[in-house]
PALUMKOL-142571 format. One record per residue: residue in one letter; x, y, z of N, C-alpha, C in turn; residue number from 1. Coordinates in steps of 0.2 Angstrom, whole numbers, m for minus. Atoms other than C-alpha are relative to their C-alpha. Example, Ala and Ser with C-alpha at 12.3 -4.5 7.8 and 13.67 -1.06 7.14 Angstrom:
BEGIN
A, 4, m6, 0, 62, m22, 39, 4, 6, 0, 1
S, m4, m6, m1, 68, m5, 36, m4, 5, 3, 2
//
This chain:
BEGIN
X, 3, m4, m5, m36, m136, m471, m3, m4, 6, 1
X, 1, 4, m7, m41, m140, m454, m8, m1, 1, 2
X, 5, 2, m2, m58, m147, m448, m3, 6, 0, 3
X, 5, m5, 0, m63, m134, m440, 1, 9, m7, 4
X, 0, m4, 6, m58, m121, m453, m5, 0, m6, 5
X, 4, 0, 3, m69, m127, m465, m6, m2, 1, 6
X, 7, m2, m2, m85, m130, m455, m1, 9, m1, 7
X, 2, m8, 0, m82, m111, m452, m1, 2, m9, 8
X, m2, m3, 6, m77, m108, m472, m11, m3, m3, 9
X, 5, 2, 2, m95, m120, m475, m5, 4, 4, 10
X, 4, m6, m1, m103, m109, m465, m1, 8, 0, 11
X, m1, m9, 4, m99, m93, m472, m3, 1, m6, 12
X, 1, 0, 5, m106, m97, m487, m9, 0, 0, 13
X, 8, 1, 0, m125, m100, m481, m1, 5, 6, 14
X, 3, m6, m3, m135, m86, m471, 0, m3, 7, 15
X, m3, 3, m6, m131, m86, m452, m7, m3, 3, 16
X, 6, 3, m3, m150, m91, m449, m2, m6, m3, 17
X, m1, 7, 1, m147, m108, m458, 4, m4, 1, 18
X, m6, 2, 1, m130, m111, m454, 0, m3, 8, 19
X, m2, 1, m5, m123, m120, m438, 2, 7, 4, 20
X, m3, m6, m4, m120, m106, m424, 8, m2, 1, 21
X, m7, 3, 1, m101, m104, m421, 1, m5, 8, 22
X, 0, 3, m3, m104, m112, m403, m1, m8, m3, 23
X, 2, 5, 2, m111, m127, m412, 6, m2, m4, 24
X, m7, 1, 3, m96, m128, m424, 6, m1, 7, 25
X, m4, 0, m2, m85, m125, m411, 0, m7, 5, 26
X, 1, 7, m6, m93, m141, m399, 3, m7, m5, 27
X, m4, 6, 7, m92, m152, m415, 7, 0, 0, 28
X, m6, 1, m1, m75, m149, m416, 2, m2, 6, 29
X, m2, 1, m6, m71, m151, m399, m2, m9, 1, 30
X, 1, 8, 1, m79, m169, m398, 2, m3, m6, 31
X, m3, 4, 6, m72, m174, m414, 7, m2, 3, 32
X, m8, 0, m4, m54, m171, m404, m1, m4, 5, 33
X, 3, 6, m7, m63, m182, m389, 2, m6, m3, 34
X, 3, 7, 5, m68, m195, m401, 8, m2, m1, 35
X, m6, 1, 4, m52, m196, m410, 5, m3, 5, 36
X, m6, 3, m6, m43, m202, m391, 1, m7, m2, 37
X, m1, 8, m1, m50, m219, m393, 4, m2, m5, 38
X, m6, 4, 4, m42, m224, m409, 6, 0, 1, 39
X, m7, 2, m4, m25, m218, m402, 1, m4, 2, 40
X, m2, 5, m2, m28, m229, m390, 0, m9, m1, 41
X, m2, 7, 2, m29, m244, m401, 5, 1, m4, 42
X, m5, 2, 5, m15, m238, m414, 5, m1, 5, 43
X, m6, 2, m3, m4, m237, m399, 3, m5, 4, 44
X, m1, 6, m4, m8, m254, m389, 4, 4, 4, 45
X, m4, 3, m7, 5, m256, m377, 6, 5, 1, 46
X, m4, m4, 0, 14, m241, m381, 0, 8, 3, 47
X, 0, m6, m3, 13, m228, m369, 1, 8, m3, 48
X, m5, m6, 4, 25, m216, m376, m4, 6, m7, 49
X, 3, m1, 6, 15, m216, m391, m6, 3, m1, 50
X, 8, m1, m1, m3, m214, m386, 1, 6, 5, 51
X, 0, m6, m4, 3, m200, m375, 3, 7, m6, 52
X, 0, m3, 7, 10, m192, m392, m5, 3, m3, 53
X, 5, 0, 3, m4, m195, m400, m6, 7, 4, 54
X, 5, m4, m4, m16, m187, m386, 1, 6, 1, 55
X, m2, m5, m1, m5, m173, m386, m2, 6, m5, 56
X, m3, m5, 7, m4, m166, m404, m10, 0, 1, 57
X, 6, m1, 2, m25, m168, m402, m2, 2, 5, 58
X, 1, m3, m5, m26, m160, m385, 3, 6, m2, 59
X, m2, m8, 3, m16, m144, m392, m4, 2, m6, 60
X, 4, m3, 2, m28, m143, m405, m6, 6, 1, 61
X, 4, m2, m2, m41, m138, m395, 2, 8, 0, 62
X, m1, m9, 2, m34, m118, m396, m3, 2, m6, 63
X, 4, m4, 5, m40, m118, m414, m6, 1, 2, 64
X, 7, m2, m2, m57, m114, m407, m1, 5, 7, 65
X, 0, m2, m4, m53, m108, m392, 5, 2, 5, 66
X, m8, m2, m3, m40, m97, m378, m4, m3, 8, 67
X, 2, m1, m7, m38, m100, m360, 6, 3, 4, 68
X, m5, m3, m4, m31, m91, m346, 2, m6, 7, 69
X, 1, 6, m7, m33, m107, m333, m8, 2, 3, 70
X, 7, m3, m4, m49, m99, m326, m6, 2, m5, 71
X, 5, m4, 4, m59, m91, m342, 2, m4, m6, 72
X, 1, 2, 8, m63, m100, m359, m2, 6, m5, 73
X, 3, m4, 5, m64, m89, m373, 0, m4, m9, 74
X, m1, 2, 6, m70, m93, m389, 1, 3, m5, 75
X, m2, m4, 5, m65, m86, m406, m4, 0, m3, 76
X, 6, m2, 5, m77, m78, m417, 1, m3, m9, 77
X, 0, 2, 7, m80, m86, m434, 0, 7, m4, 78
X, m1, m4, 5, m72, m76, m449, m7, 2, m5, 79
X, 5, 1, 5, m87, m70, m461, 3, 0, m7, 80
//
């Protein structure tokens, strides 16, 4: 199960007035995909090809949370 799927899933189980909002969940997520660039960039050293792979597959993640049209960010509503 993905990251953000189960914040959402951990969040559905607790009352939406003590749980993380889905904005909050979806930021966490979002920086976690940030975060997760650097160590591409040391598993790939010197390897280009590689760390562009890498940045890739955790760049297109960012749709699990949310759509774009180039102009408008939409986020997607947490499942209850």
């Amino acid at each position: 199960m993905k990251e953000y799927e189960q914040a959402r899933a951990k969040d559905a189980r607790g009352s939406p007035a003590s749980g993380p909002s889905d904005v909050q969940v979806a930021a966490d997520f979002l920086f976690a995909l940030q975060d997760d660039t650097d160590p591409a960039s040391d598993m790939a050293k010197s390897d280009d090809q590689a760390y562009r792979a890498m940045v890739h597959r955790l760049h297109r993640r960012r749709f699990e949370v949310a759509t774009t049209d180039g102009y408008t960010v939409t986020f997607h509503a947490r499942k209850p």
